[in-house]
PDB file of N, CA, C and O in Angstrom:
ATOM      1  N   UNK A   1     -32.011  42.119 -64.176  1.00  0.00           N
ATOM      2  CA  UNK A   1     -33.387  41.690 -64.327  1.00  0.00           C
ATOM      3  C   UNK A   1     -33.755  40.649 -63.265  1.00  0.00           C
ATOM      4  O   UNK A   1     -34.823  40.598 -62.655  1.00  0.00           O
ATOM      5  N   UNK A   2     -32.907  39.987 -63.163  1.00  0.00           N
ATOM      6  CA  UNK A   2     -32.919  38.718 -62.171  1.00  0.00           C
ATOM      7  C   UNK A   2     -33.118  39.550 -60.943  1.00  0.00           C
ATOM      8  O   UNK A   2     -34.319  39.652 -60.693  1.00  0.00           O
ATOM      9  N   UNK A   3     -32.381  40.154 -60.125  1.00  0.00           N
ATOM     10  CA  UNK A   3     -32.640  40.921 -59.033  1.00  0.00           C
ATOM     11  C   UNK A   3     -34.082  41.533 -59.152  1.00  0.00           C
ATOM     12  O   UNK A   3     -34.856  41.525 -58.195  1.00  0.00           O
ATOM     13  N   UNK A   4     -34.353  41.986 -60.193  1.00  0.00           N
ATOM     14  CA  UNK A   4     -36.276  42.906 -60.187  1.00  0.00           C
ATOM     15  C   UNK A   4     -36.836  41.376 -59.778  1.00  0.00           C
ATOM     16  O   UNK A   4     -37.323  41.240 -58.655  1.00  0.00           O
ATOM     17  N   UNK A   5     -36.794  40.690 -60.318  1.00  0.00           N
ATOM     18  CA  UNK A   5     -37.951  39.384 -60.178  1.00  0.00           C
ATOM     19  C   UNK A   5     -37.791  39.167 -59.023  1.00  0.00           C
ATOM     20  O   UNK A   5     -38.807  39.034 -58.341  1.00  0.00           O
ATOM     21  N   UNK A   6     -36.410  39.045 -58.349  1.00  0.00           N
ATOM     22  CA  UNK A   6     -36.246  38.457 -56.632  1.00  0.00           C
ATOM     23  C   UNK A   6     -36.936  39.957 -55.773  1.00  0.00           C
ATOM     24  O   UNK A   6     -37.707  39.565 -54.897  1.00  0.00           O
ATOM     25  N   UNK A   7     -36.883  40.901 -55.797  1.00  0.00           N
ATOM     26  CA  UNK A   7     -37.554  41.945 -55.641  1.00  0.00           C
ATOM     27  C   UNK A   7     -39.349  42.464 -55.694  1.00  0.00           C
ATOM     28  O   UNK A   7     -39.967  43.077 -54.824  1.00  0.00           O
ATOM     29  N   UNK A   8     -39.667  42.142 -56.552  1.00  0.00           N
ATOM     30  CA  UNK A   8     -40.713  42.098 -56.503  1.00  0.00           C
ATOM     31  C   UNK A   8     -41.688  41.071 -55.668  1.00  0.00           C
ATOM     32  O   UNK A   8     -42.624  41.238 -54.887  1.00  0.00           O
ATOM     33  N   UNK A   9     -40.768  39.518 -56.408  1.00  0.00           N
ATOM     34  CA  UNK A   9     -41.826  38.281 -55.811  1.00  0.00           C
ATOM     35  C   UNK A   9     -41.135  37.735 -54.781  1.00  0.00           C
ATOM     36  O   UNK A   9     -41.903  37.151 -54.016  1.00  0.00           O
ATOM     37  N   UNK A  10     -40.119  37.692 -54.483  1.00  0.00           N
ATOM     38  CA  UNK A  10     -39.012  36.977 -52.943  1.00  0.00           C
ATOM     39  C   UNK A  10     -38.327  35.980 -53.910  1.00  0.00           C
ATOM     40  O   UNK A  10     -38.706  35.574 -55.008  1.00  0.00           O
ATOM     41  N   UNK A  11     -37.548  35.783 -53.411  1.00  0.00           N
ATOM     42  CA  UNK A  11     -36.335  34.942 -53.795  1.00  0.00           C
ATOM     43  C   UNK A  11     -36.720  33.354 -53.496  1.00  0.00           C
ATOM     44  O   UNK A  11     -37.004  32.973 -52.360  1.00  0.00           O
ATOM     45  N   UNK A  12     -36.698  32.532 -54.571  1.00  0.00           N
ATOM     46  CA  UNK A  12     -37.476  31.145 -54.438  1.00  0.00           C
ATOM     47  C   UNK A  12     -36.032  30.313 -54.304  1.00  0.00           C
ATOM     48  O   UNK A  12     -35.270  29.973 -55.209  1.00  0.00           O
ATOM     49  N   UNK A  13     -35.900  30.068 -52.623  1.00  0.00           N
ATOM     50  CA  UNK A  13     -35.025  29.097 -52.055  1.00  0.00           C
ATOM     51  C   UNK A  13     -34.755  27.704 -52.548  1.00  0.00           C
ATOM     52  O   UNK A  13     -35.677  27.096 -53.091  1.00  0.00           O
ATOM     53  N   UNK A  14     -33.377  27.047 -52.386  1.00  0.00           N
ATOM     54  CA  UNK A  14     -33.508  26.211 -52.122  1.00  0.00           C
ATOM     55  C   UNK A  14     -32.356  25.417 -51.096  1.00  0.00           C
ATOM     56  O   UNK A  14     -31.706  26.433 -50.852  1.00  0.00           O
ATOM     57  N   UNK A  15     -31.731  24.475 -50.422  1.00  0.00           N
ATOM     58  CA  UNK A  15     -31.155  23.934 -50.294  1.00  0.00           C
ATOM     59  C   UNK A  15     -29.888  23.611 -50.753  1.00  0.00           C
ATOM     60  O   UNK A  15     -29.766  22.587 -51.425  1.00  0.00           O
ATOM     61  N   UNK A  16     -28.848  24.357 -50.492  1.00  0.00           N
ATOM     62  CA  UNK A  16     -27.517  24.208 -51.121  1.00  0.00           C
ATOM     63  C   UNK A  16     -26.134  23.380 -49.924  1.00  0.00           C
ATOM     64  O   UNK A  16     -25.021  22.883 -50.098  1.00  0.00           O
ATOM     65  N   UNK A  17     -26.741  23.548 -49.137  1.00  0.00           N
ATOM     66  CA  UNK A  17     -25.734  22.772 -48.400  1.00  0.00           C
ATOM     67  C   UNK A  17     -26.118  22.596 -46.998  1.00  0.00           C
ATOM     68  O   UNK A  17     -26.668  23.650 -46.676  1.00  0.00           O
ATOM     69  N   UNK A  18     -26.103  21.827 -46.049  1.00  0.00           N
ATOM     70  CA  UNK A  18     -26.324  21.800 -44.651  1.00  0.00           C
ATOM     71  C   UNK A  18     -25.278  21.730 -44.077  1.00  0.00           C
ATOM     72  O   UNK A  18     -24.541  20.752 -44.204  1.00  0.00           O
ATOM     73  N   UNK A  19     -25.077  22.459 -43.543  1.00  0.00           N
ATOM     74  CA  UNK A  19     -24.098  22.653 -42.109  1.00  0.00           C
ATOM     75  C   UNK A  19     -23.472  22.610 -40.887  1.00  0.00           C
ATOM     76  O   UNK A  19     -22.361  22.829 -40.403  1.00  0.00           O
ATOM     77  N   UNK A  20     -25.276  22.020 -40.344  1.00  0.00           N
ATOM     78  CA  UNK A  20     -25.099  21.089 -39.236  1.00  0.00           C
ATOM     79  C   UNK A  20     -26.715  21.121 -38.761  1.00  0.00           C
ATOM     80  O   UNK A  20     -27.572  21.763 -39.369  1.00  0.00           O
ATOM     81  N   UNK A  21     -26.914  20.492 -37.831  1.00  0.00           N
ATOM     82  CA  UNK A  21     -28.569  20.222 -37.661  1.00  0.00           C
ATOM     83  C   UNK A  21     -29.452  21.461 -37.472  1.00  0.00           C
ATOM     84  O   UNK A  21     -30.673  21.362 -37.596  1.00  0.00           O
ATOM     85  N   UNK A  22     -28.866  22.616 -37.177  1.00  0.00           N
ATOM     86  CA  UNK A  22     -29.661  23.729 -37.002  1.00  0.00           C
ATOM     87  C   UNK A  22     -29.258  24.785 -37.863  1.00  0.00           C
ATOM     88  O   UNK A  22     -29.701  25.911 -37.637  1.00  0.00           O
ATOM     89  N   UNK A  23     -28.324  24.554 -39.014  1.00  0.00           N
ATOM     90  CA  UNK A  23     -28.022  25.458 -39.924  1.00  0.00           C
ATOM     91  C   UNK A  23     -27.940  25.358 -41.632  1.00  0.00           C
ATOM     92  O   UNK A  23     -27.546  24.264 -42.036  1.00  0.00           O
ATOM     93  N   UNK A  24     -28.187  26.121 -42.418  1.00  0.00           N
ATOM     94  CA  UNK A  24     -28.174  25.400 -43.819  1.00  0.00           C
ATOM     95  C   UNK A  24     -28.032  26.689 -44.629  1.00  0.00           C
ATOM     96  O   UNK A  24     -28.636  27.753 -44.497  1.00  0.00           O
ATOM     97  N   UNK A  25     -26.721  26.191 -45.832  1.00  0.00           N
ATOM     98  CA  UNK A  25     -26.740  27.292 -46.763  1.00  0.00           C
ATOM     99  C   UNK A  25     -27.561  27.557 -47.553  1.00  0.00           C
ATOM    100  O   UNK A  25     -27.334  26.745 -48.450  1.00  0.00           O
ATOM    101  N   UNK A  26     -28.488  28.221 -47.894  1.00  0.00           N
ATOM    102  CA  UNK A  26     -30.032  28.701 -49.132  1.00  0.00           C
ATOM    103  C   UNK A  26     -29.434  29.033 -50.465  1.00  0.00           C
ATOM    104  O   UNK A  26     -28.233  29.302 -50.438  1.00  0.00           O
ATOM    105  N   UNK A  27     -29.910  29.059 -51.380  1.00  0.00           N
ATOM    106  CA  UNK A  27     -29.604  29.742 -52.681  1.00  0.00           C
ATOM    107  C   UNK A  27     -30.695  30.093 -53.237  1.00  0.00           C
ATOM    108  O   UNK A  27     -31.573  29.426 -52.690  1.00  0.00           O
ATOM    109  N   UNK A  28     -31.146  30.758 -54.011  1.00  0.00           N
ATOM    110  CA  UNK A  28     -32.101  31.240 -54.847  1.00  0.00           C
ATOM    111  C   UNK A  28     -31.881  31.141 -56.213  1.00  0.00           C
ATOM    112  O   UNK A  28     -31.018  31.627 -56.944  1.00  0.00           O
ATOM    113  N   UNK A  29     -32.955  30.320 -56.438  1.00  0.00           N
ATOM    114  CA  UNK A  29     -32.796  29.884 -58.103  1.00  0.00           C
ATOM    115  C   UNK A  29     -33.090  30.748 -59.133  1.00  0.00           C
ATOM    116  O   UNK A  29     -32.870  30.482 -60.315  1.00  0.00           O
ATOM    117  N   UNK A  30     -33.873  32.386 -58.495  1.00  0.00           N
ATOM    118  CA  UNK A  30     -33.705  33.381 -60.323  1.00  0.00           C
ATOM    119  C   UNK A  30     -32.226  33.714 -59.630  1.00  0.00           C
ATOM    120  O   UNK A  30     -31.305  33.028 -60.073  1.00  0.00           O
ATOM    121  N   UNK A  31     -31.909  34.616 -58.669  1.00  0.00           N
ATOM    122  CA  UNK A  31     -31.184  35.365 -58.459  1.00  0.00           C
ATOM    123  C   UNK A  31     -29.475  34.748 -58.614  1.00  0.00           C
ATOM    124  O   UNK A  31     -28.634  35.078 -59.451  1.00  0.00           O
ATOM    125  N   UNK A  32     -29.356  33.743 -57.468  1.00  0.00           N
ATOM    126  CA  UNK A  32     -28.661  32.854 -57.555  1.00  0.00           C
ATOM    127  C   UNK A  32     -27.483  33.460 -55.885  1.00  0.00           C
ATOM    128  O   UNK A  32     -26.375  32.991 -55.624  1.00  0.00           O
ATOM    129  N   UNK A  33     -27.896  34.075 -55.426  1.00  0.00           N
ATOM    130  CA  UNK A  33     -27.180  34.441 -54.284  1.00  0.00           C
ATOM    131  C   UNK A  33     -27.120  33.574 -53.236  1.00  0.00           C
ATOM    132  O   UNK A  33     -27.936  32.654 -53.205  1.00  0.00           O
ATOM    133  N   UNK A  34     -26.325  33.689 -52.388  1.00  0.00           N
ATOM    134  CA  UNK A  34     -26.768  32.780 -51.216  1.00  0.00           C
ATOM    135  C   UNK A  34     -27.089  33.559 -50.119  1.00  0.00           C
ATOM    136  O   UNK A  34     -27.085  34.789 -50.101  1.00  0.00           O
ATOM    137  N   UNK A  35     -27.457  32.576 -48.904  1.00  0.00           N
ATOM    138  CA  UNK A  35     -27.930  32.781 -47.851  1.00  0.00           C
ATOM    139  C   UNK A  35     -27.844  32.021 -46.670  1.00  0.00           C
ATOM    140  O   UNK A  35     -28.523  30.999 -46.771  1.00  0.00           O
ATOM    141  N   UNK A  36     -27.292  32.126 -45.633  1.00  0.00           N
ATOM    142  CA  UNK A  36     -27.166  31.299 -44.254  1.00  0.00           C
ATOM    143  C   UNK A  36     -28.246  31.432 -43.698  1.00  0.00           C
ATOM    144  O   UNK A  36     -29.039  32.331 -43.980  1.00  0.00           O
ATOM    145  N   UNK A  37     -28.456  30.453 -42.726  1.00  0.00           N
ATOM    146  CA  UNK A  37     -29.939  30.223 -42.121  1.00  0.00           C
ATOM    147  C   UNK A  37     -29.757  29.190 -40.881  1.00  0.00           C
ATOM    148  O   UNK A  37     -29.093  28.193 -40.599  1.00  0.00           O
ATOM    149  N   UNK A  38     -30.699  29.987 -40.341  1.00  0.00           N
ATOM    150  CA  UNK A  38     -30.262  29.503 -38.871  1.00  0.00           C
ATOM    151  C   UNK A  38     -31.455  29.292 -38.016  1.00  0.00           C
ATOM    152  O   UNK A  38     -32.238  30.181 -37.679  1.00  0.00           O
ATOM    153  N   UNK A  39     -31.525  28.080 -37.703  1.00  0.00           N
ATOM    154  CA  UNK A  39     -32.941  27.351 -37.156  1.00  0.00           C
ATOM    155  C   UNK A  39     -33.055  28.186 -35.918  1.00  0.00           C
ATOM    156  O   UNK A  39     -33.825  29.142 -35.997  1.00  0.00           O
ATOM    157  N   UNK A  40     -32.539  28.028 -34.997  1.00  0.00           N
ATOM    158  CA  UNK A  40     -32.350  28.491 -32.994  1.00  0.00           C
ATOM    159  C   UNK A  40     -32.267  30.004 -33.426  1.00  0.00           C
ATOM    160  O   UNK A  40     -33.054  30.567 -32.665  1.00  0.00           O
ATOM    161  N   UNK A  41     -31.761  30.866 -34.189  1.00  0.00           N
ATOM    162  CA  UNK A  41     -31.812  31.901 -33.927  1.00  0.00           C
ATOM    163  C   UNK A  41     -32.927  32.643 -35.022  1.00  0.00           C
ATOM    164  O   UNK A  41     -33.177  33.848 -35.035  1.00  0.00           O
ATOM    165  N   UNK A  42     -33.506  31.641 -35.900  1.00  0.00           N
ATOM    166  CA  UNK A  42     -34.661  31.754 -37.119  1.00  0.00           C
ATOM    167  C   UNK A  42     -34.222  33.074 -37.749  1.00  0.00           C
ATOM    168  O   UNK A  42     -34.927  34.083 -37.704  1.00  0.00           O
ATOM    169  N   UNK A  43     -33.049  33.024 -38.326  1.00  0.00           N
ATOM    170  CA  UNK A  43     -32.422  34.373 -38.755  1.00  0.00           C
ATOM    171  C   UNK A  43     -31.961  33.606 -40.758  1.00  0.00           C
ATOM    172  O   UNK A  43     -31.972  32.474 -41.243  1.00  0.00           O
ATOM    173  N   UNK A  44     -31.681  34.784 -41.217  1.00  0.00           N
ATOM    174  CA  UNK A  44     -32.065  34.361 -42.704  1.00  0.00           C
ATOM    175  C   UNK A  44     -30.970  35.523 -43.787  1.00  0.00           C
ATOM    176  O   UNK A  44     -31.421  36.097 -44.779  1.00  0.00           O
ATOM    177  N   UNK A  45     -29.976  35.617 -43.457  1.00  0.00           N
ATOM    178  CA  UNK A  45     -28.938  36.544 -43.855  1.00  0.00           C
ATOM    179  C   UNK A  45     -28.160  36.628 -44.833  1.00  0.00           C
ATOM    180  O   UNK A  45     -27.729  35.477 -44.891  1.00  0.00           O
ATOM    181  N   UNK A  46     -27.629  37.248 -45.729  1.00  0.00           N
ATOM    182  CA  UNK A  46     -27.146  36.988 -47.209  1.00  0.00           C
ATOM    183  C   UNK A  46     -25.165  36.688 -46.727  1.00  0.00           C
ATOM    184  O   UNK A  46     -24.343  37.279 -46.026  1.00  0.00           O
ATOM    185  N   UNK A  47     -25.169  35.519 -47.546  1.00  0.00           N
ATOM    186  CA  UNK A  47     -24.378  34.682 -47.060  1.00  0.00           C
ATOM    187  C   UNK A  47     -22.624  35.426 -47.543  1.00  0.00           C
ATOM    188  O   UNK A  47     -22.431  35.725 -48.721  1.00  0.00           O
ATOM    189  N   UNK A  48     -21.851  35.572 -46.809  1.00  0.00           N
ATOM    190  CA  UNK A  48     -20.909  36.495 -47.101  1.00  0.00           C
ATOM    191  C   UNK A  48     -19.287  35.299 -46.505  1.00  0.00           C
ATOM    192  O   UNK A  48     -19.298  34.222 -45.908  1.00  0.00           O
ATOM    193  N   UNK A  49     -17.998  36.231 -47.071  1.00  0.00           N
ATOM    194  CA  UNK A  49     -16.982  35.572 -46.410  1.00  0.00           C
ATOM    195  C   UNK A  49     -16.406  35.402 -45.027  1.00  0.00           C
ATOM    196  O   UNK A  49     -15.424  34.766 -44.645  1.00  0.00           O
ATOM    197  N   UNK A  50     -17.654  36.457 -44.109  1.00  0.00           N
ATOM    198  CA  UNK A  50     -17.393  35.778 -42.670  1.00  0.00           C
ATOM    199  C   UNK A  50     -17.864  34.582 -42.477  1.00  0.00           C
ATOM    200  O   UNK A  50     -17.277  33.734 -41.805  1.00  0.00           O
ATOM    201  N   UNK A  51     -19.016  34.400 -43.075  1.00  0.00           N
ATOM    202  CA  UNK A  51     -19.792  33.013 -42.490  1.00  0.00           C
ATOM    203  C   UNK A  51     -19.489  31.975 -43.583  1.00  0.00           C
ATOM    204  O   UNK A  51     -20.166  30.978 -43.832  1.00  0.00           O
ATOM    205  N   UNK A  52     -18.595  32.290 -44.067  1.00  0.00           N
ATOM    206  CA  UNK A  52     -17.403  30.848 -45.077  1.00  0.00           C
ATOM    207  C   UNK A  52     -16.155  30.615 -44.057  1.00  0.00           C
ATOM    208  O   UNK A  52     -15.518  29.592 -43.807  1.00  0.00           O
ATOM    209  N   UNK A  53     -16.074  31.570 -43.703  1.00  0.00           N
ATOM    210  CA  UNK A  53     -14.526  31.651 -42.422  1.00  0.00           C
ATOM    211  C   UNK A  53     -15.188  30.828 -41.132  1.00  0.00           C
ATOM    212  O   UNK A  53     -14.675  29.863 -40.565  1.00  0.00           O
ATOM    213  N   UNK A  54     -16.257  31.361 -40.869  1.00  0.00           N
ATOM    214  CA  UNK A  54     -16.888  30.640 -39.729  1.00  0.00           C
ATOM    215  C   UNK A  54     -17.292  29.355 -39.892  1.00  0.00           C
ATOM    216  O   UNK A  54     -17.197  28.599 -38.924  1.00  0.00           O
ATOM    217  N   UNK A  55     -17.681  28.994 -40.821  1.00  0.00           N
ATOM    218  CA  UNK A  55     -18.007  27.487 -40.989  1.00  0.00           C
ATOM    219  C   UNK A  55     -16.971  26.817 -41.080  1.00  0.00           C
ATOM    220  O   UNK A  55     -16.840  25.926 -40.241  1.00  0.00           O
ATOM    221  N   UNK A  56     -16.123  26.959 -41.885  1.00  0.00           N
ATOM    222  CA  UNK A  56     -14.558  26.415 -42.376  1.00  0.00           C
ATOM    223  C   UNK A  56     -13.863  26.191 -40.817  1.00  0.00           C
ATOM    224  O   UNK A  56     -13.477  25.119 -40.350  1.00  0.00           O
ATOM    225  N   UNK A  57     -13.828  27.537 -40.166  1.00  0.00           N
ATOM    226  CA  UNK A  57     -12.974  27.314 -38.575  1.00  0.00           C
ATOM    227  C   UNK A  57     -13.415  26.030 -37.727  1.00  0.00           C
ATOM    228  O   UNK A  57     -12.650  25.251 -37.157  1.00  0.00           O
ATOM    229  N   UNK A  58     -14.884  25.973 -37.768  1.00  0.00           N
ATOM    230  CA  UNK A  58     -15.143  24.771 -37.292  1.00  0.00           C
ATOM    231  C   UNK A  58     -15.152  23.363 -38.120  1.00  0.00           C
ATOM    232  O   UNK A  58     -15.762  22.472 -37.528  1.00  0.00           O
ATOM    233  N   UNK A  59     -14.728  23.087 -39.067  1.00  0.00           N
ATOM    234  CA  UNK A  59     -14.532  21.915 -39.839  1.00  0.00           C
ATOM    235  C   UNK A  59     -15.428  21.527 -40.724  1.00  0.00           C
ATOM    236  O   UNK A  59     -15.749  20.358 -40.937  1.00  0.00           O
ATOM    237  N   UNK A  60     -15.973  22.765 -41.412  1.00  0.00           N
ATOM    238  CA  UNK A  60     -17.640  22.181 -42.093  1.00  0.00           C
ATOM    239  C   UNK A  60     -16.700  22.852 -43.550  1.00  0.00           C
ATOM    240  O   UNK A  60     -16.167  23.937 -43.779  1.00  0.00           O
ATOM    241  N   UNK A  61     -16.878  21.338 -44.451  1.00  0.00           N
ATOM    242  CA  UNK A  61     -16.039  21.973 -45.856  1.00  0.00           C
ATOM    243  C   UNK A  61     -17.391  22.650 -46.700  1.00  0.00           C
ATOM    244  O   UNK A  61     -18.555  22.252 -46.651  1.00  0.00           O
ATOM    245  N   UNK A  62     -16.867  23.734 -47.438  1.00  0.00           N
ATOM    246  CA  UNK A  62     -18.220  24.611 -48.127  1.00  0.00           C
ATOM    247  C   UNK A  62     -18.017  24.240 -49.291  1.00  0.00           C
ATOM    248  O   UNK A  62     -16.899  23.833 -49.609  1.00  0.00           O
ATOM    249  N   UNK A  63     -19.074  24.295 -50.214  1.00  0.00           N
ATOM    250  CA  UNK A  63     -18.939  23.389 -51.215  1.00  0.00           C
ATOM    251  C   UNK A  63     -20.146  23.813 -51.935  1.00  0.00           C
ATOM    252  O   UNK A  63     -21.289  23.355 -51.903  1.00  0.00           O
ATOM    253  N   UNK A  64     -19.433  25.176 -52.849  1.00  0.00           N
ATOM    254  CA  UNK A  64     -20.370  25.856 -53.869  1.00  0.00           C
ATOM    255  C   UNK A  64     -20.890  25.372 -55.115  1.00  0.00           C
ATOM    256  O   UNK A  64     -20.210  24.432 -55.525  1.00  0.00           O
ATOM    257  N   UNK A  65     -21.836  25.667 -55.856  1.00  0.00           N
ATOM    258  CA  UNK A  65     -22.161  25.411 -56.966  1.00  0.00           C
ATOM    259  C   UNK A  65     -21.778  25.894 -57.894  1.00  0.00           C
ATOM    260  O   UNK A  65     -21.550  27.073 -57.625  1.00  0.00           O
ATOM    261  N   UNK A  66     -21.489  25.618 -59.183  1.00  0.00           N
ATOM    262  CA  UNK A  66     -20.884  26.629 -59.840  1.00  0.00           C
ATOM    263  C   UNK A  66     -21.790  27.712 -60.655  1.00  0.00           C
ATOM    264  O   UNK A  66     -21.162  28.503 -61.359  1.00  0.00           O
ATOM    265  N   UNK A  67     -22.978  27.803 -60.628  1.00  0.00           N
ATOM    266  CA  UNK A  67     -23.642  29.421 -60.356  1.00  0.00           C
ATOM    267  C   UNK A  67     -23.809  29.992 -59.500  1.00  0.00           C
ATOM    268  O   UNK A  67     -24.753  30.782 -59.475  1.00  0.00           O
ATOM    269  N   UNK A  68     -22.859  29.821 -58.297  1.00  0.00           N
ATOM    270  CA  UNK A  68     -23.197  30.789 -57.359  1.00  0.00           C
ATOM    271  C   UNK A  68     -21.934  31.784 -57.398  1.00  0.00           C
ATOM    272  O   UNK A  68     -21.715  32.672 -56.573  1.00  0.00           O
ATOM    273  N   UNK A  69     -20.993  31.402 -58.733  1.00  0.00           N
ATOM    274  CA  UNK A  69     -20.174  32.592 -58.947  1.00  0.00           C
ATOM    275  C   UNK A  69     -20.087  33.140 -60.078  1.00  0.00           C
ATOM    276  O   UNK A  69     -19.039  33.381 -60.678  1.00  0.00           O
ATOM    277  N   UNK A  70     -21.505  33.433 -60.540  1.00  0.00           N
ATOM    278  CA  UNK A  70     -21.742  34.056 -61.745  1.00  0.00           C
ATOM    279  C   UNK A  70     -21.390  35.236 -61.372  1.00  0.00           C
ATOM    280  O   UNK A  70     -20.878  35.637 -60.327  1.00  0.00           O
ATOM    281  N   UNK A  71     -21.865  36.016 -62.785  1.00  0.00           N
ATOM    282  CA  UNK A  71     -21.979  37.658 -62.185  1.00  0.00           C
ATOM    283  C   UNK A  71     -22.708  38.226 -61.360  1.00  0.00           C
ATOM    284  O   UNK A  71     -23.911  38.052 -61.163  1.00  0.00           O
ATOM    285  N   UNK A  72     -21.499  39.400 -60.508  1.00  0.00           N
ATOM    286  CA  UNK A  72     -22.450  40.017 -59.764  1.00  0.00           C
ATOM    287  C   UNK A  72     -22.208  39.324 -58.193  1.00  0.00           C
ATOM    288  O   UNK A  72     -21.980  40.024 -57.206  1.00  0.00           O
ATOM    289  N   UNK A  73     -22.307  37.707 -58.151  1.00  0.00           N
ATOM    290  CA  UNK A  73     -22.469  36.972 -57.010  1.00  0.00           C
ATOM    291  C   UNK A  73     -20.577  36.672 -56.545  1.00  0.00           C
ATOM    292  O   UNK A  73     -19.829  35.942 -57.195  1.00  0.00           O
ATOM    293  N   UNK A  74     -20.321  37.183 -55.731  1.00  0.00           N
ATOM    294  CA  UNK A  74     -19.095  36.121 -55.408  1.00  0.00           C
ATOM    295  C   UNK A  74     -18.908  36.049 -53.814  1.00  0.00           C
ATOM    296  O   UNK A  74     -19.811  36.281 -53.011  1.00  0.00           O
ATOM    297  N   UNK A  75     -18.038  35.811 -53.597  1.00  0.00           N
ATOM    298  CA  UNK A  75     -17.853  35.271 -52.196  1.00  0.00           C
ATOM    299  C   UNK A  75     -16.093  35.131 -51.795  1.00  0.00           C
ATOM    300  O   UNK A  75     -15.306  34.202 -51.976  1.00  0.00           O
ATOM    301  N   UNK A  76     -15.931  36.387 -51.231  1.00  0.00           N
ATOM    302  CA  UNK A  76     -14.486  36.237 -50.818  1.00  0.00           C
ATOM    303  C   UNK A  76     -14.100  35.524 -49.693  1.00  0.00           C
ATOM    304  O   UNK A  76     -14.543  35.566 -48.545  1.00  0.00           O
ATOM    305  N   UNK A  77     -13.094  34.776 -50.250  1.00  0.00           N
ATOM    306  CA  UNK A  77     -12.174  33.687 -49.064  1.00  0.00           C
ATOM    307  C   UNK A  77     -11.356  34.299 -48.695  1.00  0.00           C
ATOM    308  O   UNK A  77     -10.559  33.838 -47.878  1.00  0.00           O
TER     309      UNK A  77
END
């Protein structure tokens, strides 16, 4: 159901982590997924375990919420 609502009306962002001055992890508060985001390249992508590997390689600790591993949502390390 949560997915129809993000579907229909867009997924209502917010701020889950910053990453560095031109990057920031998103979450969506019906759905609860995440999302990387990227100022310089204005790109907006559903946030997966490459870009946990990629942040991590460069020294940025990730640091989830704990609904962002409800059902449905996870994120392999």
């Amino acid at each position: 159901m949560k997915d129809l609502i993000c579907f229909l009306f867009g997924h209502k962002y917010f701020v889950a982590q910053v990453l560095s001055p031109q990057s920031r992890r998103l979450c969506c508060r019906w759905c609860s997924k995440s999302f990387a985001m990227n100022d310089d390249a204005r790109s907006l992508l559903p946030w997966d375990a490459e870009f946990h590997r990629l942040y991590e390689s460069h020294g940025v600790e990730i640091k989830y919420l704990p609904f962002e591993f409800s059902k449905g949502n996870t994120h392999e390390n």
